[in-house]
Each structure stands twice: as C-alpha cells, then as structure tokens.
N, C-alpha and C positions, 0 to 999 in steps of 0.2 A: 494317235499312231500306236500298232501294238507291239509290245516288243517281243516280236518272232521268239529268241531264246528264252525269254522268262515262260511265254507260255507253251513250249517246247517242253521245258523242267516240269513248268505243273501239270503236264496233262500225261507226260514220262509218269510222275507221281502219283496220280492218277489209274495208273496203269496199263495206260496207253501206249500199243507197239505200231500204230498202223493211224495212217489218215487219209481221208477222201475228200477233194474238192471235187465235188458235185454238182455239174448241170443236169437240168433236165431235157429230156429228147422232144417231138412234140406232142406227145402223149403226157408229157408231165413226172415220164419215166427217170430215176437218177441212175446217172452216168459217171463215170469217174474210174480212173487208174487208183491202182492200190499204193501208197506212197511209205514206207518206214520213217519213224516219226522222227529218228535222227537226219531224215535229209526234209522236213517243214519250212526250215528256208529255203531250200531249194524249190518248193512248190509254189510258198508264197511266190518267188520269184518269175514264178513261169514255167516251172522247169515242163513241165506236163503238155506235151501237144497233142493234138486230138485230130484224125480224119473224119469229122463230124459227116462228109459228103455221103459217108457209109453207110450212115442211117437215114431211114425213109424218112421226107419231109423236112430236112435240114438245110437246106441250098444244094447246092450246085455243083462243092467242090471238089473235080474231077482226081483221080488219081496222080495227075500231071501238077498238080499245084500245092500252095504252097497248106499245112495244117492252123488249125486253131490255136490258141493259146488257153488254158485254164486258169484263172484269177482267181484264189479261193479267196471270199471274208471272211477275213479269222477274227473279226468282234463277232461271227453267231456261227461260232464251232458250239455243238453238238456231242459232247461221249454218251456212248450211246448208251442207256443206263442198264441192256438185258447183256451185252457185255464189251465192257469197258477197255477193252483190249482197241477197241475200235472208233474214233473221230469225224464226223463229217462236218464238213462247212461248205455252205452254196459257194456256185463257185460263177464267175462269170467268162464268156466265152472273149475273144479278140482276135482278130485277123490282121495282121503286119500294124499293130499295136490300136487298131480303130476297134468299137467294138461291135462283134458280128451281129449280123442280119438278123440271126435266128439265135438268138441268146435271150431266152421269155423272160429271166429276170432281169434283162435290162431294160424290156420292154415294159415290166411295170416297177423299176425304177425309174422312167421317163416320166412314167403320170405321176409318181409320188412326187416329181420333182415339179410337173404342172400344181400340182394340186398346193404346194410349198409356196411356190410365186404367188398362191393365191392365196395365201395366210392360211391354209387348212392343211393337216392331215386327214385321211382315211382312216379311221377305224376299222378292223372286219373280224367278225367269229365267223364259222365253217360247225355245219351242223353235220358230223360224218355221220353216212349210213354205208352197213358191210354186212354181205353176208359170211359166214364162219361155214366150211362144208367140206364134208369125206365124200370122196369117190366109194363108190363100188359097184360090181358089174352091172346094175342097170343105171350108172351115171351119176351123178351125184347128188345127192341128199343133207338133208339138215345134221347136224353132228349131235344133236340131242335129239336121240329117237322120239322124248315125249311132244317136241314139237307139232308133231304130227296126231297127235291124240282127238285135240278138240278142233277140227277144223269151223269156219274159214281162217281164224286168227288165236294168235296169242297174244298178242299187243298190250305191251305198258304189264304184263301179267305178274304176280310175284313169282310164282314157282316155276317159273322158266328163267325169267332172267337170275335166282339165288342156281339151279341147274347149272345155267352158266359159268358159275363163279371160277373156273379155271379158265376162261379166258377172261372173263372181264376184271378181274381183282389183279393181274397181270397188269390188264392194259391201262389199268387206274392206277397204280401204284407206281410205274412207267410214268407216268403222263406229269405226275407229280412231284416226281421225282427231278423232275427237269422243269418243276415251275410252272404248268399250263393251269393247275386250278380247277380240275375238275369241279363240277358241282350239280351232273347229274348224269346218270346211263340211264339205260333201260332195251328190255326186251323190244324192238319194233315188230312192227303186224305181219312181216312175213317170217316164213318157217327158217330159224337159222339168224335170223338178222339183228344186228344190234346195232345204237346210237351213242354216241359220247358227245356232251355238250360242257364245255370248258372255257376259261376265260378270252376275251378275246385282247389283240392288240394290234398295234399297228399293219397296214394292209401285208406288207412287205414280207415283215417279220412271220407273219401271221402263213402266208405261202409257202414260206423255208418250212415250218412248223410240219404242213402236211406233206411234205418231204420224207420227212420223219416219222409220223403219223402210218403214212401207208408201210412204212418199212418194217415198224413196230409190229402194226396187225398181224402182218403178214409172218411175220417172227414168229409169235405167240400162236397162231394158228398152229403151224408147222410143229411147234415142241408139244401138240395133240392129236400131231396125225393128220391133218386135217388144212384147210388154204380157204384163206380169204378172200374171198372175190367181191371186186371193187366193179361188177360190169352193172350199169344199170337198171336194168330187166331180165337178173339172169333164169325167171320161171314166167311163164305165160298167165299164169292161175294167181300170180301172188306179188304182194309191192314192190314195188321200182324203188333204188336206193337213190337219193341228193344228198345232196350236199352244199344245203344252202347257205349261200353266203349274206352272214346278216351285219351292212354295212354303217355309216355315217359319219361324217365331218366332223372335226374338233378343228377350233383355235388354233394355232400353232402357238402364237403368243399367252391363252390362257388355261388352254387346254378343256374349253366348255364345249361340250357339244352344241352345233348349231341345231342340228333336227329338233332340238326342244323347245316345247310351246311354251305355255303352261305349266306351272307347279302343280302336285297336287294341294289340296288345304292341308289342314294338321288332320290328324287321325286317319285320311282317303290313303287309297295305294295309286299309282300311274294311274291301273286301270280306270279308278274312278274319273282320271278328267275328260270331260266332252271328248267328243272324239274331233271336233273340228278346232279344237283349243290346242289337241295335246301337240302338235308336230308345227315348228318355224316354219319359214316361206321358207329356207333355203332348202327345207326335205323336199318339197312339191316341186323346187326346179330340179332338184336331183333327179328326182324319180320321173316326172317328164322327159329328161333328159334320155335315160335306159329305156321308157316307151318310146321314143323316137325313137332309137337306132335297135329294136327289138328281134325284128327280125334275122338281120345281120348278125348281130348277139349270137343268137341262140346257136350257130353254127359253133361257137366254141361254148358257151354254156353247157348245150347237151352236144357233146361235139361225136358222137356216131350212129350207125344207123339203128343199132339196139335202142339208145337214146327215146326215140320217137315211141315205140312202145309202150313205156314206160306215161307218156303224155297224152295219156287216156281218159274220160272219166272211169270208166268200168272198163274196156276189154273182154276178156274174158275170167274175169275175178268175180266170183261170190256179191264184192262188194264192191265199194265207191274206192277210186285210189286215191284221193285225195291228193291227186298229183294237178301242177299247174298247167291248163291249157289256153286261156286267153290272155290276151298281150291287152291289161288292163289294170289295174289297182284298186284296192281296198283296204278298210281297218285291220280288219281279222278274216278277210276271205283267201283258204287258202290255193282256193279253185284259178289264182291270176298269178300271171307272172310277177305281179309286183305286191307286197304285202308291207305295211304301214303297225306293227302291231301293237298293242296297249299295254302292255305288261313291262315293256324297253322302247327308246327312242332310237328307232333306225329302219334304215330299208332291208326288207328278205328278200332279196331275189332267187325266185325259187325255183328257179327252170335249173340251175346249176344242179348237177346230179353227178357220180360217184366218179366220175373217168374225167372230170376238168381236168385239165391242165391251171392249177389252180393261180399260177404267174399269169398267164395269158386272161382268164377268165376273168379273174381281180383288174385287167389291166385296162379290160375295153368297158369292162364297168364302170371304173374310176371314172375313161377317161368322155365315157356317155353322159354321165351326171355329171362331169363339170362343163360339161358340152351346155347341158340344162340348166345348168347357176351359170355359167357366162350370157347365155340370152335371154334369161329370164323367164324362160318357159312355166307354162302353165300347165301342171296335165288335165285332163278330162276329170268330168266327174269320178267320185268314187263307185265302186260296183259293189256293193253289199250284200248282194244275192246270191242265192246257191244256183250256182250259173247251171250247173250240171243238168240242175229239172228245170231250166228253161231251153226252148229252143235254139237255136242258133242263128235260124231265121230274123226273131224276136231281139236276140241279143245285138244281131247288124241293124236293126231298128233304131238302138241306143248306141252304135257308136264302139261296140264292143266287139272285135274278129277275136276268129283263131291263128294260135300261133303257127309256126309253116308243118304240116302236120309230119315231112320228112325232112332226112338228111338233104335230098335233094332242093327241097322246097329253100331252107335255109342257106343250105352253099349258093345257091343263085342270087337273095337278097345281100348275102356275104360279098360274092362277086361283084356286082354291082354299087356296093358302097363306098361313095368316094371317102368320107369320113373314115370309116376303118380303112384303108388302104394308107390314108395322110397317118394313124394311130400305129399300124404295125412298119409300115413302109412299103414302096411299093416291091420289093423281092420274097419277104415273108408272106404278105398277103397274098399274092400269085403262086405260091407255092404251096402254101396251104388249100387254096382252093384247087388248084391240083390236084392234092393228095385225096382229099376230102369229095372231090368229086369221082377220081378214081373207085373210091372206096365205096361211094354210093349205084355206082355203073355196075361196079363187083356183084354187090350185093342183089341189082335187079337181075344179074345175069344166070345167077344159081339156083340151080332148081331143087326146091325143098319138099320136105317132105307132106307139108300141108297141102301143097299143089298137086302130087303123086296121087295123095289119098280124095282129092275131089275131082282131080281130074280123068285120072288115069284111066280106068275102064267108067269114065260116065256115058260114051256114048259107041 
C-alpha cells in the first residue's frame, strides 16, 4: 500500500507542483485532468471524474448519465524527467465503482492476470519508430536537410544519426534517466526517422512506459521546432514506422524464460544454436496461438487505414520495406508476422506499428498466445524464405496467405471473432468495430488526389 502523504513530500521535494492520472483514449491517447500536488489524496481517492462518452470510441455514456471515475497507480508514477514540475501515473477508469468497459489498461491487466493463474508473466520490449519533422509551405519535410542528400536511404548511417544529436542525446539521456536502459538508437531508413531500442520489462509496466515515451518525443521535438509523428506511412516513397512488440513468458515462481531451448555451448553466442533447438515448446504454442487469431489482431496491431500502406513489400519505394505481410513465422524472416529471432529468446510480432494502442495491442497478444499454450497448439512450418520474390500464388501452395491487405479486411475478421469479443467484452468490442469501420467507410469515401490525377480528364 503507498503512503499517499510520504509520497506527496517526495515528489513536493522533488519539485513537483502538479499531477496527472492518466488514461488512455482508444487511440492510446493520455487523458487526464491537471491535479495540484497538495490535493494527491484527493485523486488517489477518486476525486477526478471524466465524461469519457465525449470522446470518440469510448462507450456510450450519454450526457444524461452518470461520469467515470480516474483510479491513478501511484506504485508507477512517472516525474517527468524534461520537467519535473510535472507527475504522471496510469490511471484506471470505473463506473459506479465496477471497472469501465473501455478502460485498455484494465484490459490488459485482465490477461496479465490470466497469464499469473497460469504461473507466467509476460515479458515485452517495443521497438519505437518516429519520424522527427518541420512543416514548411510545401508540407512537411525531414528536420535535417542532409537527410535528403543521398537518396533512397540513410539507414543505420553514422552522420546522420551524430546530425541528429539534438534530439536523440535528449531522448537517451530522458529514457535513462527514468531507468529504461537504453542500449541502442539509430538513424532508420526513412528520411527523418529514428529507433530507440531499450530494456524491456514486464508486459504492463512496459505499456505505461510508452505513455511516456510518446509524450517525451513529442517534447523534444517541439523544443526544435519541429513534431514527431507517430503515423505509420507518413511518405508514400519512404518506410512505415513499428513498433514491434518483442514478447515471452517467464516463470512467475522463477523467473526463467520458457521460450528457451537450448543453451549455447561455452564460447558460441544464442545465435550459434540450431535454430530448431533454440526456442521451448511453450514459444510454438504461443506463437501458434497469435497465428490463429491473426487476422482479427491485426485490426488493432495496425489499427488504421494508413496502417495497411505501410504492409507492403515495395509500394512505391526505391526499395524492399521490409515491412511484415504474411500471417506466418520464421527464425529471422522479417517478411512475416511472426518472427522467432536468434540473437534473444522471444516472439517479434511485427505487424504492430507506430499508432498501437499499446494496452490494447499487448492485451490480445498476451491474451492469443495463452489462447495457444492452453491448447497446445502447433504452428505450421517455419517460412524461411524471402517471401517477397516468391509468388503469392506459390506461397498459398505452402500454406502461407496474406495478411487482410485493409482496414476493412481486418475490422470484418475483428468483427467476426468470437474470441476477441469473450478478450475485450462484448461492449468494447462492438464499439470499436464501430469506430474502426466508420473510419474505413470515411476513408473509401474521399476523393484523393491520386484519383483526381488518373482519373479526371482520362476520358
């Protein structure tokens, strides 16, 4: 139990004048009232109500009835380390003291808590990708002019990512500051875009983190002028941002990971063991598990219509996108949804990309893979080939489709799923595919500009 007034004094001391218990919207957006740190009991308490019906995709509740409740966890308060003035702690939502519908972290507090009944925790790292970018009158552009020098890519490059060092020496020095353990950046392959890859830890905690995360970027951008964009596909010509989520099971009792085969011998690294040694039975029923319920997934993995873009081989880029398009697995292919890799023991689900809602995302993941260790599931073989330069034709030969190539495609297998429906409930789920279908209708209904220019005077 925490004692509200001791840590009231340390976070006073601290120099803390303000605090936010923070939900997220269904976008994964934080939400929250600004609170004066001398009324903290009072929030702890409840004090904070919320017309959550306000915003799009939240339930139901009309003007006439009764508000939410905000529950902050004040064991993973947050000061926020660019300035300290400032406190957040996730918060949880409640309705006449039950807890609401549409409250994502309690949604994957439910599976943390299947996952407990079943002697495991979740483990998860989030591989963030972001672009960093200034407006100006023809739109916006990479915030390091030399981005643009050596086309198609600057990827992994040194003198772009040292170029960067005013935003990225920020957001490392931030990240560490608060314990996450960076332990590597880097330039990625589109113009503008950069990766932070840092410790990972429990699924949960791990969700609050990119709470934080996006709030952080978004900061540091800002004090350059300049805004982080977190959309998937925000250039036609250049890579899609993920944010893959690379998971697996530990012990609860001893804290070993089960995904582990195989040792390496003395002197070998991971990567040297067989590849059919390195990974336990319980990774293959996991990962079984996330290929059954794949399609449905993917509605909040890649959860908009930009999304789908971005899950291309090529499109219209120079080069290959090395973005996931079949709903299949392998060692090190990163051409599948599902990815087994040799360097670490755990699953990459790599369809997750920059706009998860990363509570929700982690939730149907979790709660797919213990779907897959409760039955024992087997998945198919592994796919080891560079799907891209085979057919597709070829590839349904072996047992291997594509993922639903739209929003639409996905919100229909979403719909459809009784599993996800029993995972979120049946008001959340209805609701979201609501929204999410809304949004897809939107989206065929607008007429763009690529239509203008092939259609317009063709005949």
């Amino acid at each position: 139990m925490t004692d509200i007034e001791q840590l009231r004094q340390d976070l006073q001391a601290r120099g803390v004048k303000y605090f936010f218990g923070a939900y997220t919207d269904v976008n994964g957006v934080p939400k929250s009232k600004c609170v004066p740190i001398a009324h903290l009991a009072d929030a702890a308490a409840g004090s904070e109500l919320y017309t959550v019906g306000a915003l799009e995709g939240m339930g139901e509740l009309g003007p006439n009835e009764d508000e939410c409740v905000g529950i902050p966890d004040l064991a993973e308060v947050t000061v926020l380390p660019w300035d300290n003035r400032y406190a957040v702690a996730p918060a949880n939502l409640y309705l006449h003291s039950v807890p609401y519908s549409h409250d994502f972290r309690r949604i994957l507090q439910n599976q943390v808590a299947e996952a407990a009944a079943m002697g495991y925790r979740m483990n998860m790292g989030v591989e963030p990708e972001l672009y960093v970018l200034r407006d100006t009158a023809g739109g916006a552009v990479p915030w390091i002019a030399e981005d643009l020098a050596n086309p198609p890519t600057r990827g992994y490059d040194l003198e772009t990512t040292v170029l960067a060092d005013a935003f990225l020496e920020p957001m490392v020095g931030y990240m560490n500051e608060l314990g996450w353990d960076v332990y590597s950046f880097d330039h990625e392959g589109g113009d503008g875009q950069y990766e932070f890859d840092f410790g990972y830890t429990d699924a949960l905690q791990m969700a609050d983190r990119m709470l934080i995360f996006r709030l952080m970027a978004k900061h540091v951008a800002r004090t350059l002028g300049c805004f982080a964009s977190f959309m998937p596909k925000p250039f036609q010509t250049s890579f899609g941002s993920g944010a893959h989520l690379n998971v697996s099971l530990a012990e609860i009792a001893t804290g070993r990971n089960v995904f582990e085969g195989a040792s390496a011998t003395a002197g070998a690294t991971m990567s040297d063991v067989p590849h059919d040694q390195a990974y336990g039975p319980v990774s293959y029923q996991f990962t079984a598990g996330v290929l059954a319920h794949a399609d449905a997934l993917m509605a909040v993995l890649s959860p908009t219509v930009n999304s789908y873009k971005r899950l291309m081989p090529r499109g219209l880029m120079q080069e290959i996108s090395w973005a996931p398009v079949f709903q299949a697995w392998g060692y090190n292919n990163r051409t599948l949804m599902c990815r087994l890799p040799m360097n670490r023991r755990c699953l990459e689900v790599r369809t997750a990309d920059s706009a998860v809602n990363f509570y929700l995302g982690a939730a149907l993941v979790l709660a797919a893979g213990l779907d897959g260790v409760r039955r024992e599931l087997s998945p198919p073989d592994p796919v080891n080939i560079d799907t891209y330069k085979v057919s597709e034709f070829h590839l349904a030969a072996m047992g291997v489709r594509r993922l639903p190539w739209t929003l639409g495609e996905a919100i229909t297998a979403f719909e459809q799923s009784d599993f996800v429906q029993k995972v979120l409930g049946t008001e959340l789920h209805a609701s979201y595919a609501e929204l999410k279908r809304a949004e897809w209708q939107e989206y065929n209904t607008v007429v763009g500009e690529w239509e203008q220019a092939r259609y317009l005077r063709l005949w």
